[in-house]
C-alpha atoms as an extended CHARMM CRD file, in Angstrom:
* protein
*
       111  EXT
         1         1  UNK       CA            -16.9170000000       -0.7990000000        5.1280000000  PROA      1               0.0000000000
         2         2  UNK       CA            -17.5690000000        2.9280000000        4.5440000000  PROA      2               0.0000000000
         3         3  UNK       CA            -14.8790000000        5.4210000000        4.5440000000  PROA      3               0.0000000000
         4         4  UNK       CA            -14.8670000000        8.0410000000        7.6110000000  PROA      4               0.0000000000
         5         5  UNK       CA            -12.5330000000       10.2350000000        6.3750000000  PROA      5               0.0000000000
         6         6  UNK       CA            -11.4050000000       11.1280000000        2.5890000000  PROA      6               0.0000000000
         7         7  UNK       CA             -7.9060000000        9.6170000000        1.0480000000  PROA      7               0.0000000000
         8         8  UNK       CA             -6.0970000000       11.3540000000       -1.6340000000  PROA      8               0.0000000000
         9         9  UNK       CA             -3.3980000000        9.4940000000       -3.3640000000  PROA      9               0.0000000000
        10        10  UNK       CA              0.0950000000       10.7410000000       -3.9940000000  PROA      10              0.0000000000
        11        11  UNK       CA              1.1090000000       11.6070000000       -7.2270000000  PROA      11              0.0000000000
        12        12  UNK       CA              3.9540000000        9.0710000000       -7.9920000000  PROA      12              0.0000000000
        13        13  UNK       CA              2.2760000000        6.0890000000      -10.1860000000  PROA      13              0.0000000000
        14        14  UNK       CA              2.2700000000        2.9930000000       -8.3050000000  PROA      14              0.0000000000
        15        15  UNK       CA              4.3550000000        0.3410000000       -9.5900000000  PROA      15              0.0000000000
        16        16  UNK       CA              4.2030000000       -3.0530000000       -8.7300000000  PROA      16              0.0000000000
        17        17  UNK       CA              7.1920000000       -5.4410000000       -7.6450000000  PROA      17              0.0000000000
        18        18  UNK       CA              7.6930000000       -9.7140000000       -8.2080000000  PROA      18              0.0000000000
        19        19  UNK       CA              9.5640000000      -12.0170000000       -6.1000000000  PROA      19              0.0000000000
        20        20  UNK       CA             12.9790000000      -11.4820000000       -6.8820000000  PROA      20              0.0000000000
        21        21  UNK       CA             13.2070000000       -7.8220000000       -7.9570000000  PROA      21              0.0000000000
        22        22  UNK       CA             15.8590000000       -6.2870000000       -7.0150000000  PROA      22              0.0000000000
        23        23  UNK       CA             15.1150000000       -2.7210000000       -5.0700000000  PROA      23              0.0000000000
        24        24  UNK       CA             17.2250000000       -0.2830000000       -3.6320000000  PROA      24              0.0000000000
        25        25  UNK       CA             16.0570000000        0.7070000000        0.1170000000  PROA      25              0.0000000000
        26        26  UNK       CA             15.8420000000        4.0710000000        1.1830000000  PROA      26              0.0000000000
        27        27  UNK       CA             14.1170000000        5.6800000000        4.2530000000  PROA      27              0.0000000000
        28        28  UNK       CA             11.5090000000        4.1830000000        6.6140000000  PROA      28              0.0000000000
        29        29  UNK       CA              8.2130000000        5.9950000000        6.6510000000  PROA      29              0.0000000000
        30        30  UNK       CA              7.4810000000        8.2220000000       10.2260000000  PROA      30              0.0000000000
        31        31  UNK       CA              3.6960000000        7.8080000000       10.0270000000  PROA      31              0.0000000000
        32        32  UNK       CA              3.3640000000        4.1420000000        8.9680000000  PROA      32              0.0000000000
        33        33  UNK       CA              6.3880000000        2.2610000000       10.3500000000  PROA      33              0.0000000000
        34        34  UNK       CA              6.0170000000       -0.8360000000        8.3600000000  PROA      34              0.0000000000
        35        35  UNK       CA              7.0590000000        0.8770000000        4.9120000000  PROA      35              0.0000000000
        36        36  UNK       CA             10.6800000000        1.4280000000        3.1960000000  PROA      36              0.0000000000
        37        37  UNK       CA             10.5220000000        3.4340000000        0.4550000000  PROA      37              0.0000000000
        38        38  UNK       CA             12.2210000000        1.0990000000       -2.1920000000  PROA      38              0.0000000000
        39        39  UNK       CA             13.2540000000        2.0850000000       -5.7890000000  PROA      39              0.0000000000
        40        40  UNK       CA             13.4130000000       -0.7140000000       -8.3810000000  PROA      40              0.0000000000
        41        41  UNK       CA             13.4420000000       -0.7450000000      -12.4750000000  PROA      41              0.0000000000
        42        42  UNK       CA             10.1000000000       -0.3540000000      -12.6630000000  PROA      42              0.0000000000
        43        43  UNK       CA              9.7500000000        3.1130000000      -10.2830000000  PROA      43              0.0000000000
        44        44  UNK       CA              9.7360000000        4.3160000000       -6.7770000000  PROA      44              0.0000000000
        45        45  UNK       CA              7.1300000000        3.0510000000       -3.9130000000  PROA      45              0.0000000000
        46        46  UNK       CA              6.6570000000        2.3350000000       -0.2070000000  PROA      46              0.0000000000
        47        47  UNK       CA              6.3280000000       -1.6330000000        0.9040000000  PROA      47              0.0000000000
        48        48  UNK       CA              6.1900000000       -3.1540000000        3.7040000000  PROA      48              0.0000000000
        49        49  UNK       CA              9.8320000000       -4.3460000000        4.7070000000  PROA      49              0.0000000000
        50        50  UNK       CA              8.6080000000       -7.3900000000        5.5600000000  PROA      50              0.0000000000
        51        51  UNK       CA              8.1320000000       -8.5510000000        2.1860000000  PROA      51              0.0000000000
        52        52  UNK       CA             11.9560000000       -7.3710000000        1.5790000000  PROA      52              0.0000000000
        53        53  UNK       CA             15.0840000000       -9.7490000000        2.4100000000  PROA      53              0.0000000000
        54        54  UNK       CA             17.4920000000       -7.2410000000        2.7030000000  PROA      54              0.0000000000
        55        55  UNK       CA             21.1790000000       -7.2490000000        1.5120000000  PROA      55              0.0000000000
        56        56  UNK       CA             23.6640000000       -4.4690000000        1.8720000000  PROA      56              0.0000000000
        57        57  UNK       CA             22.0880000000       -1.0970000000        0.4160000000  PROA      57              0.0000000000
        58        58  UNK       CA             19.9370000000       -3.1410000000       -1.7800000000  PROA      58              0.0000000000
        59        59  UNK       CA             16.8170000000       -5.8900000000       -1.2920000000  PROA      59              0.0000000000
        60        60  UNK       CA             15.1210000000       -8.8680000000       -2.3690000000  PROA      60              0.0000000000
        61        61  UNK       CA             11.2770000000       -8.8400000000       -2.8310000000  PROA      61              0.0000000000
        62        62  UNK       CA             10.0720000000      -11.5510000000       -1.2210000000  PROA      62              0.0000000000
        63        63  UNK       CA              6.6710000000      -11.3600000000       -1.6590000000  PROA      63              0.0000000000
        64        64  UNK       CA              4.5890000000       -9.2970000000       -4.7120000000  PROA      64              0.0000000000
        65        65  UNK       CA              2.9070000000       -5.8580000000       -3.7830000000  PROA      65              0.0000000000
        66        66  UNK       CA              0.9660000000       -3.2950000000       -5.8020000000  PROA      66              0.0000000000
        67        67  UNK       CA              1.2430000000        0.1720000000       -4.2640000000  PROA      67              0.0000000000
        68        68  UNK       CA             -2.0550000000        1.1270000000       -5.6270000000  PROA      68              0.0000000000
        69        69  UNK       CA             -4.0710000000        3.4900000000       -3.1750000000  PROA      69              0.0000000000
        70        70  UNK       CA             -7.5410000000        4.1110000000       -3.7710000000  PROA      70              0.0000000000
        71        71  UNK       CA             -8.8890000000        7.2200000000       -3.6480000000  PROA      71              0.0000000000
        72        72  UNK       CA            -12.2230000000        7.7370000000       -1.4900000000  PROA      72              0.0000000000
        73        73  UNK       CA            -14.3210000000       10.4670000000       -0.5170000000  PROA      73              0.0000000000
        74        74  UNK       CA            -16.1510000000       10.5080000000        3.6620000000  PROA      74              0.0000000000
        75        75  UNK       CA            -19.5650000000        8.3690000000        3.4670000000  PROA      75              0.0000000000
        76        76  UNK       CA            -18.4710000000        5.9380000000        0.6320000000  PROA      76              0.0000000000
        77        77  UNK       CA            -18.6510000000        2.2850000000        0.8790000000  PROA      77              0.0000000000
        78        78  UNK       CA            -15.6980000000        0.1790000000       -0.5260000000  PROA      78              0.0000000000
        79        79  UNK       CA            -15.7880000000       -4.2060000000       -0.4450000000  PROA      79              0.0000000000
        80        80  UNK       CA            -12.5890000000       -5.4740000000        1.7920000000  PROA      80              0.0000000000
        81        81  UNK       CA            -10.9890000000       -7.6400000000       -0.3960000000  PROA      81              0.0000000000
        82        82  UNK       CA             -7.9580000000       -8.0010000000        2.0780000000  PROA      82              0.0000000000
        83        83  UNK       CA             -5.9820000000       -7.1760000000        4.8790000000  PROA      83              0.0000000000
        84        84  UNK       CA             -3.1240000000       -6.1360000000        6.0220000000  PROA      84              0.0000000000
        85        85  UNK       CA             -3.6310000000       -5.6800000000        9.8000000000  PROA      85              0.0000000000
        86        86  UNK       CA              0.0770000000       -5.3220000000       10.2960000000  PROA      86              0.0000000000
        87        87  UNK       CA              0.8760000000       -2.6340000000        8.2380000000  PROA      87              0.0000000000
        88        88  UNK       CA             -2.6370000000       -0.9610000000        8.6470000000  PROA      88              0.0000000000
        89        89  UNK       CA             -4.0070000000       -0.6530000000        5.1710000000  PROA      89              0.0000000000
        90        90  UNK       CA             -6.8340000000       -2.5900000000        3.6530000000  PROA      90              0.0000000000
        91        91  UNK       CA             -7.1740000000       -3.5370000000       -0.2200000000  PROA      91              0.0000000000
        92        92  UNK       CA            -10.2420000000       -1.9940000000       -1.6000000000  PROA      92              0.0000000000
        93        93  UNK       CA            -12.7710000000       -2.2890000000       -4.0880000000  PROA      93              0.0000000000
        94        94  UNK       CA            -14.5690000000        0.7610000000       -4.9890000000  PROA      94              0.0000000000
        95        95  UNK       CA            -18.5550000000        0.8170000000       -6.5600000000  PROA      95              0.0000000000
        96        96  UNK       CA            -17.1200000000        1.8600000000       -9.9840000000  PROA      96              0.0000000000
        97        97  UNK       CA            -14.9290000000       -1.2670000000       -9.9740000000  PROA      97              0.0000000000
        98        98  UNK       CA            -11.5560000000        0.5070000000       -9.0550000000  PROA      98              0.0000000000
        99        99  UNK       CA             -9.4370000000       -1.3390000000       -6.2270000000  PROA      99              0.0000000000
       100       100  UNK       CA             -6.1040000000        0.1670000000       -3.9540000000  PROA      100             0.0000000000
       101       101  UNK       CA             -4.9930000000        0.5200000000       -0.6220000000  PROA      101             0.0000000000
       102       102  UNK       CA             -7.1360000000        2.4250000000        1.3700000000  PROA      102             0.0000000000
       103       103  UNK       CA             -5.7800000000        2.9370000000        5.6450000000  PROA      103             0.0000000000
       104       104  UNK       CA             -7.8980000000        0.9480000000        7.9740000000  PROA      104             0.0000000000
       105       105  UNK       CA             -8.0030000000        4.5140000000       10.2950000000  PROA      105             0.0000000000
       106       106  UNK       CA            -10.4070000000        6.4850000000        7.6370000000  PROA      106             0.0000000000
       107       107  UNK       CA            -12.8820000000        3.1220000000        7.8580000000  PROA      107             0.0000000000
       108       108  UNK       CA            -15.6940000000        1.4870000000        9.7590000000  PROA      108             0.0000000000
       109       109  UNK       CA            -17.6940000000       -1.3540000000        9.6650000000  PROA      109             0.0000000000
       110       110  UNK       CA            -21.3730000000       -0.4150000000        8.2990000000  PROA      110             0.0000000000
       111       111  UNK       CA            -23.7850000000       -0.7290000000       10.3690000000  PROA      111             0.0000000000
C-alpha cells in the first residue's frame, strides 16, 4: 500500500488494553463511529466498542488493542499487516520498522 494522503498522530501516548481491563466509557467519536473513547489505569484512548462488553458507566475489554497510529507522509509505502475493515483503519508497518494504525481512506493499493 502507499499512503495518499499524510497522517499525523495525536499527542496522547497510546496505551494498550488486555482482556479484562476495566475502562471507563466516555463519548463516541463523530468521524469514525466505531470508537468510544475509554479511560483505563493505564491512560486514555479510542477502541472500537466492539471489543468492549459494557456495564453501567464502565466496560469490559473483550478483546486486546494497541492505539498506536503510525505516522506517514503522501507517496510512502507501508506492509498491511492487518485489517480492520469495520472500523476503517489498517495496522501498518513502516520501512524503518515502526508499525500503528494508519486509516484505510489516506491508502491505495500500489500499482
Amino acid at each position: 500500500m502507499v499512503a495518499i494522503a499524510r497522517h499525523e498522530i495525536p499527542e496522547r501516548p497510546p496505551i494498550r488494553v488486555e482482556v479484562g481491563d476495566q475502562v471507563e466509557v466516555g463519548e463516541r467519536d463523530s468521524e469514525w463511529p466505531a470508537f468510544v473513547f475509554v479511560t483505563s489505569q493505564k491512560g486514555s484512548g479510542w477502541i472500537p466498542e466492539r471489543h468492549l462488553d459494557r456495564q453501567a458507566a464502565g466496560a469490559v475489554v473483550t478483546e486486546e488493542y494497541d492505539t498506536t497510529e503510525l505516522p506517514t507522509e503522501e507517496g510512502e509505502e507501508l506492509e498491511v499487516l492487518h485489517e480492520d475493515l469495520t472500523s476503517g483503519w489498517l495496522w501498518c508497518r513502516a520501512k524503518n520498522g515502526c508499525e500503528g494504525w494508519v486509516p484505510e481512506r489516506t491508502l491505495c493499493q500500489l500499482d
